[in-house]
N, CA, C and O atoms as a Tripos MOL2 file, in Angstrom:
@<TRIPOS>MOLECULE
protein
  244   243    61     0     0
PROTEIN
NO_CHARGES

@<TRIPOS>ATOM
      1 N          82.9090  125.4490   97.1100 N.3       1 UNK1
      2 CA         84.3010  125.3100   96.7530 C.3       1 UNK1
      3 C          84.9670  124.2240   97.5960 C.2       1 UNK1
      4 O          85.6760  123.3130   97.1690 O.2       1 UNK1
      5 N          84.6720  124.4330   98.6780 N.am      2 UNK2
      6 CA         85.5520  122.9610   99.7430 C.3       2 UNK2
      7 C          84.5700  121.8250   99.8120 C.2       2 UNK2
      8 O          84.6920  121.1050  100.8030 O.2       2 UNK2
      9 N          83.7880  121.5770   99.1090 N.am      3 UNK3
     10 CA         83.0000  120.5850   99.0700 C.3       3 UNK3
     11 C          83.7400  119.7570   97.4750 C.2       3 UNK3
     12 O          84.1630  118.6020   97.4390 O.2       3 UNK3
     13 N          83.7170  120.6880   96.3630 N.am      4 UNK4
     14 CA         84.7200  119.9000   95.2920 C.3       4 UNK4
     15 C          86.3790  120.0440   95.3020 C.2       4 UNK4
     16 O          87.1650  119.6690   94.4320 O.2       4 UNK4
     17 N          86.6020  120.5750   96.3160 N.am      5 UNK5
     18 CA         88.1550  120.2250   96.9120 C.3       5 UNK5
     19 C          88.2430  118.4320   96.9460 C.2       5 UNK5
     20 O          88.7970  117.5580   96.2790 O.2       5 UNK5
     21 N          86.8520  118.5450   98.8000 N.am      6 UNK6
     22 CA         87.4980  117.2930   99.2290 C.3       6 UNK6
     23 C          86.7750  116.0360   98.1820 C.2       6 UNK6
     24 O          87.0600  114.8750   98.4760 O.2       6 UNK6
     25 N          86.0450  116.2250   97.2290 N.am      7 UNK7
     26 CA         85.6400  115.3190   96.9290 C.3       7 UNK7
     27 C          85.9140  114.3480   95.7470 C.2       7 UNK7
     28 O          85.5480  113.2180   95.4230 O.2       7 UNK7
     29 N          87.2820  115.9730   94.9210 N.am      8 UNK8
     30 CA         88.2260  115.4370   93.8080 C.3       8 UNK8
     31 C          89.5370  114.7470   94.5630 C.2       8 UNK8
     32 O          90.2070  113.8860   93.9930 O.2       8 UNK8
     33 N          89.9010  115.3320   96.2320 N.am      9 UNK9
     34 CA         91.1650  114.1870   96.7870 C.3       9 UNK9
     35 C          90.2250  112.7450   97.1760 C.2       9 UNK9
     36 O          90.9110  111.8220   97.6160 O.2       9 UNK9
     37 N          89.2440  112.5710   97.0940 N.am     10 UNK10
     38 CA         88.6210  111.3550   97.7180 C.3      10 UNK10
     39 C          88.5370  110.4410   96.5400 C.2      10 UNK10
     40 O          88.7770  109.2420   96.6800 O.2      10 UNK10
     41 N          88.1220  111.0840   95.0910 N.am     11 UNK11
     42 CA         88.3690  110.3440   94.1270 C.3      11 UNK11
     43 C          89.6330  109.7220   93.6310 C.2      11 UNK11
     44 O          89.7040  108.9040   92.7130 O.2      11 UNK11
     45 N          90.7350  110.2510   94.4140 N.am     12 UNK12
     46 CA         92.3800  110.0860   94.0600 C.3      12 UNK12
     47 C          93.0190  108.6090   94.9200 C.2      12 UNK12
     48 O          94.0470  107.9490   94.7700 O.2      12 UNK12
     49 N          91.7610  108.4960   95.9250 N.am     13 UNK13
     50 CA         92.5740  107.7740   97.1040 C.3      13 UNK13
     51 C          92.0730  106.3780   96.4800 C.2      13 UNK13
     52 O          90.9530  106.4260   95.9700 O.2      13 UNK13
     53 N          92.7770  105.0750   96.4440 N.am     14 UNK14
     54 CA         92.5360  103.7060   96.0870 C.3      14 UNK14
     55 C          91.5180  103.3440   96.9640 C.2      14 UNK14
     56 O          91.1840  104.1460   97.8370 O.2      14 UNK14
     57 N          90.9770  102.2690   96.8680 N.am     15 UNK15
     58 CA         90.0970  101.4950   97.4460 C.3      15 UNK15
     59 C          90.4770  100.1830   97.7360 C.2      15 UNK15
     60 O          90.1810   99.3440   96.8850 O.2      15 UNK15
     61 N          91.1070   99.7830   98.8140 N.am     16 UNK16
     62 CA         91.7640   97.8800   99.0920 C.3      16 UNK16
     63 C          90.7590   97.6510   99.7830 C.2      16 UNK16
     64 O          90.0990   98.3780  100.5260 O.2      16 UNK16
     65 N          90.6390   96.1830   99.3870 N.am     17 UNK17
     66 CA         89.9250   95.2980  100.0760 C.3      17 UNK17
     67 C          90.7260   93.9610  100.7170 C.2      17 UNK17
     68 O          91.3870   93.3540   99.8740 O.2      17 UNK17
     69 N          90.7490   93.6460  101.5000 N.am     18 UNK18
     70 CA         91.5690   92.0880  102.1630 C.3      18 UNK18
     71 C          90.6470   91.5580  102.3560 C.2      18 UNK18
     72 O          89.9180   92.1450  103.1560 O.2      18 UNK18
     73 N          90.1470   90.3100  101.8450 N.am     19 UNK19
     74 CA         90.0390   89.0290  102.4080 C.3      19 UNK19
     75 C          90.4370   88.2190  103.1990 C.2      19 UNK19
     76 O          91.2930   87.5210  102.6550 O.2      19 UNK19
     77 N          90.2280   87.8820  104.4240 N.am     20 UNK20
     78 CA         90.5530   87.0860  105.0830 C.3      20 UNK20
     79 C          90.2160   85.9090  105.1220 C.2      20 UNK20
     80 O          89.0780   86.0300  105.5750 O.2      20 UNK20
     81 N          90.3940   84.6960  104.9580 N.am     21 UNK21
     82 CA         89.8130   82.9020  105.0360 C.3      21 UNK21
     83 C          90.4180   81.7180  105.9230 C.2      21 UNK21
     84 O          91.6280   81.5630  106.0850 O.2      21 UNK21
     85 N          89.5730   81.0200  106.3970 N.am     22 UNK22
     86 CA         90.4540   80.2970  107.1720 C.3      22 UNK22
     87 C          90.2680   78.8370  106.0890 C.2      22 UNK22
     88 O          89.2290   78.2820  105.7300 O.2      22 UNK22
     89 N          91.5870   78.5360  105.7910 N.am     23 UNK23
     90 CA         91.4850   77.7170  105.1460 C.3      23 UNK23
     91 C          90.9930   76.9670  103.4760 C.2      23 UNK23
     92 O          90.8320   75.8450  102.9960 O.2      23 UNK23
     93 N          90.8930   78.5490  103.0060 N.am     24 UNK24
     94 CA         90.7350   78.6960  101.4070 C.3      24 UNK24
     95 C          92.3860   78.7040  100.1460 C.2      24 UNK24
     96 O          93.2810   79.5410  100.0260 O.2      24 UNK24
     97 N          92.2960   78.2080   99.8810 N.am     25 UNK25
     98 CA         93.5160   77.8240   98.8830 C.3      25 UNK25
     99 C          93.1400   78.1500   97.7300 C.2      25 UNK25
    100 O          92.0230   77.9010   97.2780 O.2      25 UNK25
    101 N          94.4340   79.0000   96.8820 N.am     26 UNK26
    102 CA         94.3060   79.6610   95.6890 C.3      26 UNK26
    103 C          93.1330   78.7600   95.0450 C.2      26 UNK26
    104 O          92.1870   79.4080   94.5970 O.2      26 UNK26
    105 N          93.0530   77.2320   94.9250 N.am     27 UNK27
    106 CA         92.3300   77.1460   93.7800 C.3      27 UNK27
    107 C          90.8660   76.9380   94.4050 C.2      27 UNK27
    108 O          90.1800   76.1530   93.7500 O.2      27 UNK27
    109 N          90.4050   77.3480   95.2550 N.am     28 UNK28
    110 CA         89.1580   77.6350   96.0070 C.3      28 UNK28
    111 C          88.3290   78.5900   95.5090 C.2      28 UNK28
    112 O          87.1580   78.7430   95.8580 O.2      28 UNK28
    113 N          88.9990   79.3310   94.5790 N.am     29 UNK29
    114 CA         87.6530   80.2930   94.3040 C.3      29 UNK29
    115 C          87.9280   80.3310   92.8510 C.2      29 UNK29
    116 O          89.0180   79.9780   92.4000 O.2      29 UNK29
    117 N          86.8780   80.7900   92.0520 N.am     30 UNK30
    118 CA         86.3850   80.1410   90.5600 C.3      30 UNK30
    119 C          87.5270   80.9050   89.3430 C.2      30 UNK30
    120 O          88.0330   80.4400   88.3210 O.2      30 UNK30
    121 N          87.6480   82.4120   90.0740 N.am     31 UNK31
    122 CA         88.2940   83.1710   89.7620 C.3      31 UNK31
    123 C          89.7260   82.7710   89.1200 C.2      31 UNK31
    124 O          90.3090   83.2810   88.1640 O.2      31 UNK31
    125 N          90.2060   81.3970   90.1840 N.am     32 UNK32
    126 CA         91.5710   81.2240   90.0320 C.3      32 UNK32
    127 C          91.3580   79.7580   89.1110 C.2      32 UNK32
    128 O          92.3540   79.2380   88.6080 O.2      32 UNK32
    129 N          90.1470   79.2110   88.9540 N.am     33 UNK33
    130 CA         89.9560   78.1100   87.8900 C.3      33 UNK33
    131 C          89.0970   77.2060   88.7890 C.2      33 UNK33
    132 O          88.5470   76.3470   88.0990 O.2      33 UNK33
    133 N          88.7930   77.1060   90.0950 N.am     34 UNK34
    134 CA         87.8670   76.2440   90.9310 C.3      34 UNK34
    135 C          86.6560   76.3850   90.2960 C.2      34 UNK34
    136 O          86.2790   77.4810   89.8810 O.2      34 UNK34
    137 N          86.0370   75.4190   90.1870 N.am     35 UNK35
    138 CA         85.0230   74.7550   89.5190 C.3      35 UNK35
    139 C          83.9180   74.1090   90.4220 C.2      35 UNK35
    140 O          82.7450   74.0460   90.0540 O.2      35 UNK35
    141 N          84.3550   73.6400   91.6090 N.am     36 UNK36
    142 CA         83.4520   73.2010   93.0800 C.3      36 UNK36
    143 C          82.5320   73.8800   93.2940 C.2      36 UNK36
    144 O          81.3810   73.4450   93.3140 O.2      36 UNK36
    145 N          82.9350   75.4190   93.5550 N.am     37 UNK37
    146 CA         81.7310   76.2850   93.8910 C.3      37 UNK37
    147 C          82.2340   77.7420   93.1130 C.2      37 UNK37
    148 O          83.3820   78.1180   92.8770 O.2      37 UNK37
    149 N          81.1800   78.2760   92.8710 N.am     38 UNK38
    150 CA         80.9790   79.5250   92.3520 C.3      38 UNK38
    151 C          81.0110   80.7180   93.4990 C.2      38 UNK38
    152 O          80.3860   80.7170   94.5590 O.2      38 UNK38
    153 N          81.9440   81.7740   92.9770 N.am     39 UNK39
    154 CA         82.3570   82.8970   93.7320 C.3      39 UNK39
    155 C          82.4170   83.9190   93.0520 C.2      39 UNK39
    156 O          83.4670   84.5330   92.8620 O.2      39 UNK39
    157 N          81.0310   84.3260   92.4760 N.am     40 UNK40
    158 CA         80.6480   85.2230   91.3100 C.3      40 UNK40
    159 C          80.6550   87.0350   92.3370 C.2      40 UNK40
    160 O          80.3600   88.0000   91.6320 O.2      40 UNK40
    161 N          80.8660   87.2340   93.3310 N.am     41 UNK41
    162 CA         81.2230   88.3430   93.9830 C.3      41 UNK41
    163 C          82.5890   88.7040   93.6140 C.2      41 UNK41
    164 O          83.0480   89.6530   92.9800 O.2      41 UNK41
    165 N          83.3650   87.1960   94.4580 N.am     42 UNK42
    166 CA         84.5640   87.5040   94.4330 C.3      42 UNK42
    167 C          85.4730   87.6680   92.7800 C.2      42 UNK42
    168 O          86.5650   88.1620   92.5010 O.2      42 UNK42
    169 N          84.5100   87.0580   92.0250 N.am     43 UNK43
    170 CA         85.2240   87.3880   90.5210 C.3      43 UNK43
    171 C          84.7630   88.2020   89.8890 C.2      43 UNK43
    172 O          85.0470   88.2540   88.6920 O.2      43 UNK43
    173 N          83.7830   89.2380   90.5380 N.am     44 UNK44
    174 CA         83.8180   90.0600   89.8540 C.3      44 UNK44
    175 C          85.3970   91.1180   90.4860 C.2      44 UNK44
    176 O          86.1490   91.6860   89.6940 O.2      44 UNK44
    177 N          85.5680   91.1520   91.9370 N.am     45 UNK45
    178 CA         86.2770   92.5470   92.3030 C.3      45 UNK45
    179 C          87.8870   91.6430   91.7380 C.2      45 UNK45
    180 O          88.9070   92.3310   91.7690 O.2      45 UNK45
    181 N          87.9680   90.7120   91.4350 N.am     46 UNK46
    182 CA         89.1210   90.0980   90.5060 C.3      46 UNK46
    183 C          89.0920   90.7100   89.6350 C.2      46 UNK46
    184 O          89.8780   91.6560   89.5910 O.2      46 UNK46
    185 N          88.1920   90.4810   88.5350 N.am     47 UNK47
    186 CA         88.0910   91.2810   87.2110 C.3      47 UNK47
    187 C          88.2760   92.6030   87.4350 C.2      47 UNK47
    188 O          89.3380   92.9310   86.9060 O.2      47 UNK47
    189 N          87.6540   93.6820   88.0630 N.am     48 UNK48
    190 CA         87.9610   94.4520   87.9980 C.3      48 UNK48
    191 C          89.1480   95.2730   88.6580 C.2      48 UNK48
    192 O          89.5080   96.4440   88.5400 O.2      48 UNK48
    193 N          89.6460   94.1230   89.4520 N.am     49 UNK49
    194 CA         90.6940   94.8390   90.2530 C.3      49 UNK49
    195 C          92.2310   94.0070   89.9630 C.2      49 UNK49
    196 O          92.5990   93.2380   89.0750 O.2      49 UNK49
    197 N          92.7600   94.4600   90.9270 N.am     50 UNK50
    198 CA         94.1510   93.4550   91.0460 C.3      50 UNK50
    199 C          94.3790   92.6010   91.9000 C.2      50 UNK50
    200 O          94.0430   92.6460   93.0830 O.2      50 UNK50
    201 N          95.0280   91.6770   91.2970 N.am     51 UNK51
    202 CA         94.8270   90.3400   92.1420 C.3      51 UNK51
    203 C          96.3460   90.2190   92.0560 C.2      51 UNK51
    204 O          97.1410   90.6810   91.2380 O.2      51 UNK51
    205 N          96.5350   89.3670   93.2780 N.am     52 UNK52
    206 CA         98.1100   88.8400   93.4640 C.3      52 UNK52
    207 C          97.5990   87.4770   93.8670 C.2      52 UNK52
    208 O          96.7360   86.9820   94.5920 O.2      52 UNK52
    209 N          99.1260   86.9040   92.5470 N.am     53 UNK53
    210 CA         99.2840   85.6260   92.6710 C.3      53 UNK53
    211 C         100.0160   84.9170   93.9160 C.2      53 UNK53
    212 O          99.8010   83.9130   94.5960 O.2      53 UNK53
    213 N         100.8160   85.7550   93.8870 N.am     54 UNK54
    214 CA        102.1420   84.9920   95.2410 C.3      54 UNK54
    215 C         101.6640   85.5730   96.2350 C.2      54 UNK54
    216 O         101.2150   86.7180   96.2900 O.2      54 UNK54
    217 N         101.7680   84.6170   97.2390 N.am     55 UNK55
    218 CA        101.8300   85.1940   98.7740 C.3      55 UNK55
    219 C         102.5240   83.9530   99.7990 C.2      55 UNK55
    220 O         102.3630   82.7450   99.6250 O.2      55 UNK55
    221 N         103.0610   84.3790  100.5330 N.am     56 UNK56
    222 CA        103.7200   83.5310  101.3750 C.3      56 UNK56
    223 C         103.3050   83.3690  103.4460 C.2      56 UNK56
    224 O         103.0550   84.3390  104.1620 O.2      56 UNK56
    225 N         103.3390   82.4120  103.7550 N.am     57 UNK57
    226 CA        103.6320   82.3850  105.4570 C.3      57 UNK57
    227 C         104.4840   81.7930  105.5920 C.2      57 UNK57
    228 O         104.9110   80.8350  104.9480 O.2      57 UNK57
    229 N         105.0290   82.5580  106.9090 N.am     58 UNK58
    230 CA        106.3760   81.9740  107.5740 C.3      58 UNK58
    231 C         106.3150   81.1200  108.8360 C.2      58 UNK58
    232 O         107.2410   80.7370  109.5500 O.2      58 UNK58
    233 N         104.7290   80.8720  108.9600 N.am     59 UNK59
    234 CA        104.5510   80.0080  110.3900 C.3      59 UNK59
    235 C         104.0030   78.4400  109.6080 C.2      59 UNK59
    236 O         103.1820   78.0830  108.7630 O.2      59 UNK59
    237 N         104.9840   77.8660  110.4530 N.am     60 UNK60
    238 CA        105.1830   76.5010  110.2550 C.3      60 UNK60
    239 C         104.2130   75.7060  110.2770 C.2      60 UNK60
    240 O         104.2890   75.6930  111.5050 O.2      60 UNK60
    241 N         103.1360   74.8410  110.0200 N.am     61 UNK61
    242 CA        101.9960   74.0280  109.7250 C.3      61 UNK61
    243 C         102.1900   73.0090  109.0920 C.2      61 UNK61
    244 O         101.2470   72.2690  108.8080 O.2      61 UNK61
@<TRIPOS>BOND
     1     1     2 1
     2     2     3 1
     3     3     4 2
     4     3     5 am
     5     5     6 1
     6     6     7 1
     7     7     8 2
     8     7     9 am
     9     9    10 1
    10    10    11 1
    11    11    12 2
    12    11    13 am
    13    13    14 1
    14    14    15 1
    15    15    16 2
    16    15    17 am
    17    17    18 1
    18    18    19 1
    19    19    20 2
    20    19    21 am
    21    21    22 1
    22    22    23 1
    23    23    24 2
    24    23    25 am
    25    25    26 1
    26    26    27 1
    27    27    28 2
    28    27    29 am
    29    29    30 1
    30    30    31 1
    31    31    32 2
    32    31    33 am
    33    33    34 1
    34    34    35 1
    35    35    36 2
    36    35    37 am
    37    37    38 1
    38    38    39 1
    39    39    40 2
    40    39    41 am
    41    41    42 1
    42    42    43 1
    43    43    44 2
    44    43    45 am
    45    45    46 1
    46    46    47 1
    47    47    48 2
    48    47    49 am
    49    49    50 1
    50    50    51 1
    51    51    52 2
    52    51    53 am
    53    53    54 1
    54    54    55 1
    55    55    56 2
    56    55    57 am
    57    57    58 1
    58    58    59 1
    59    59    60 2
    60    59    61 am
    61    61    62 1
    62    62    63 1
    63    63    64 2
    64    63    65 am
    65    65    66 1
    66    66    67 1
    67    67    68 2
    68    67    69 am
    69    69    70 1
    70    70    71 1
    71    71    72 2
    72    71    73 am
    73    73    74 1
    74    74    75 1
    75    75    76 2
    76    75    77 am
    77    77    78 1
    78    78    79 1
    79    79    80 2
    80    79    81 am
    81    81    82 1
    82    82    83 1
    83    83    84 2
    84    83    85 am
    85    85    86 1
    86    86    87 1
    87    87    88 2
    88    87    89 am
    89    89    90 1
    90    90    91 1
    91    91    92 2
    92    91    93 am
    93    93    94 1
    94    94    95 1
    95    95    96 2
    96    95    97 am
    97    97    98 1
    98    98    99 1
    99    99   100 2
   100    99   101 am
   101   101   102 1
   102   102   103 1
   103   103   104 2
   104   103   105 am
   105   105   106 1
   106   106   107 1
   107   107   108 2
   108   107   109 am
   109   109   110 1
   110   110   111 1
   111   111   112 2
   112   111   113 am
   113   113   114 1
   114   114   115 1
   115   115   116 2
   116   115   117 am
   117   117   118 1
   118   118   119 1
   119   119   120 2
   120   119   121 am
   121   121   122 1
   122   122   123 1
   123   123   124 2
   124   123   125 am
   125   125   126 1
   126   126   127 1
   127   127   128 2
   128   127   129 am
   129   129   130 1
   130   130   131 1
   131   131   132 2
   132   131   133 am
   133   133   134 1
   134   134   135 1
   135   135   136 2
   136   135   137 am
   137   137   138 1
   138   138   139 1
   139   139   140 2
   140   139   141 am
   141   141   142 1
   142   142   143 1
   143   143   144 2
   144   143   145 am
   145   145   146 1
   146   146   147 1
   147   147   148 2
   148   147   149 am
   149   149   150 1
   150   150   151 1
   151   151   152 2
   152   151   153 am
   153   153   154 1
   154   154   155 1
   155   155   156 2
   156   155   157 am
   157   157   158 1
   158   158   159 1
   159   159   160 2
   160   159   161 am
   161   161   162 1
   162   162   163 1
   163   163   164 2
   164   163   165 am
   165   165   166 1
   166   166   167 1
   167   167   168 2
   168   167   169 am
   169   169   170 1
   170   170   171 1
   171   171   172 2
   172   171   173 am
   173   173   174 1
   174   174   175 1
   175   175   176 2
   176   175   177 am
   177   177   178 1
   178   178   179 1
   179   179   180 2
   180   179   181 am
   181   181   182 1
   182   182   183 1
   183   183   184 2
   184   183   185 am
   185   185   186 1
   186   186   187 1
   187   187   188 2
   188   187   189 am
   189   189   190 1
   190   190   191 1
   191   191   192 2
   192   191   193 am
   193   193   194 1
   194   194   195 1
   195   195   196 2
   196   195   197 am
   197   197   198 1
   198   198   199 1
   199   199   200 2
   200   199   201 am
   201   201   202 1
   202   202   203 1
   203   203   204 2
   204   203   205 am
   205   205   206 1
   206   206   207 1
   207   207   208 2
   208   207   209 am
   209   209   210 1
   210   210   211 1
   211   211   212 2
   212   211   213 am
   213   213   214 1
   214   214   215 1
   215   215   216 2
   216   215   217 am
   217   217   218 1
   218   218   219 1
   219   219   220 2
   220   219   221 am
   221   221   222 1
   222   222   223 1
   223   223   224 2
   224   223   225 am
   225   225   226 1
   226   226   227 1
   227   227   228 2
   228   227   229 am
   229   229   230 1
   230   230   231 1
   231   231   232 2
   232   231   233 am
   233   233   234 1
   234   234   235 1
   235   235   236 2
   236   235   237 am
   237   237   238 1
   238   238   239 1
   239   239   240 2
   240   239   241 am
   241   241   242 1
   242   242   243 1
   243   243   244 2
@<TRIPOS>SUBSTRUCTURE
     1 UNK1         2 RESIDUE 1 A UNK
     2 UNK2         6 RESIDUE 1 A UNK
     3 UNK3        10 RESIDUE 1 A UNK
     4 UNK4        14 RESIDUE 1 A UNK
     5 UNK5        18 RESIDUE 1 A UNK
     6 UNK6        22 RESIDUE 1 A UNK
     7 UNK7        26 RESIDUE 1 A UNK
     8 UNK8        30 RESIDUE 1 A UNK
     9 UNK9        34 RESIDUE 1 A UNK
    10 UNK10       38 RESIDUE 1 A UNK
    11 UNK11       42 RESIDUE 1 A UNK
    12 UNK12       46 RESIDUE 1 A UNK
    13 UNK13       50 RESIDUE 1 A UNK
    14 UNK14       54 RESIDUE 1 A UNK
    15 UNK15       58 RESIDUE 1 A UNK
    16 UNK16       62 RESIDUE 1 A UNK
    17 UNK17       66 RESIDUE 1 A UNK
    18 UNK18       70 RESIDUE 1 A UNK
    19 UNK19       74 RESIDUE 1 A UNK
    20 UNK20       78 RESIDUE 1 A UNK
    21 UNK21       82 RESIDUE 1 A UNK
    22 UNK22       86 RESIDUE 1 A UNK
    23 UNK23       90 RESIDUE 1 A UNK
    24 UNK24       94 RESIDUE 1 A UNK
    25 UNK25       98 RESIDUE 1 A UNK
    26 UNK26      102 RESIDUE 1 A UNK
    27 UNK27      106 RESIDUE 1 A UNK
    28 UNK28      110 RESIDUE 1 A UNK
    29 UNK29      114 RESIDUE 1 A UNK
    30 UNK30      118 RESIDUE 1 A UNK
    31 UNK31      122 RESIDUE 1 A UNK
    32 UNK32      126 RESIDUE 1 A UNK
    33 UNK33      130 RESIDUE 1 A UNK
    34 UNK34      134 RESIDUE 1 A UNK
    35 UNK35      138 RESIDUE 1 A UNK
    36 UNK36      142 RESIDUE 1 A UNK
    37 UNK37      146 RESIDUE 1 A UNK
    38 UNK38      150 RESIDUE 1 A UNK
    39 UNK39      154 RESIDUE 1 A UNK
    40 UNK40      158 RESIDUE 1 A UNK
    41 UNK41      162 RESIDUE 1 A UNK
    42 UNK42      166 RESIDUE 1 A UNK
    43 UNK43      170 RESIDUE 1 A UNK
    44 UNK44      174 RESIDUE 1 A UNK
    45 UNK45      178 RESIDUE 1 A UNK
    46 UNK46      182 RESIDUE 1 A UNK
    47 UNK47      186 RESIDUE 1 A UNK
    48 UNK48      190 RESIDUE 1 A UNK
    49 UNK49      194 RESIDUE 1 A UNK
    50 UNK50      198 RESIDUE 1 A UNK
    51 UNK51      202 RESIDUE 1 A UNK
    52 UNK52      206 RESIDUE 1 A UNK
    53 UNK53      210 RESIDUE 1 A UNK
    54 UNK54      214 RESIDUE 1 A UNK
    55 UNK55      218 RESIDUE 1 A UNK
    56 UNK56      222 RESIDUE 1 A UNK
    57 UNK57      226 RESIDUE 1 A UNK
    58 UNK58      230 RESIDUE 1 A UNK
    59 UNK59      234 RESIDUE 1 A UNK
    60 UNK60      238 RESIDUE 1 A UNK
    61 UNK61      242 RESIDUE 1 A UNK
């Protein structure tokens, strides 16, 4: 019984992933239309997931 408790709240909880890059720009990966190199990982968890377009920094460069 407490084994399909915790294992129907574990199915409830999301799954995020962050990427971190130093120096990758939206059109860097194939996903977003880059054509240079192939990023057939990263387009798949695109496809299946959600992707955000906008993002912003506030430190000056």
């Amino acid at each position: 019984m407490f084994a399909t408790a915790s294992l129907a709240s574990a199915a409830e909880r999301p799954n995020i992933i962050v990427i971190m890059a130093d120096d990758l720009g939206y059109g860097d990966v194939s996903c977003y239309g880059a054509t240079a190199i192939e990023t057939p990982h990263i387009d798949r968890l695109a496809a299946e997931g959600m992707r955000f377009t906008n993002g912003y920094c506030s430190a000056s460069t």
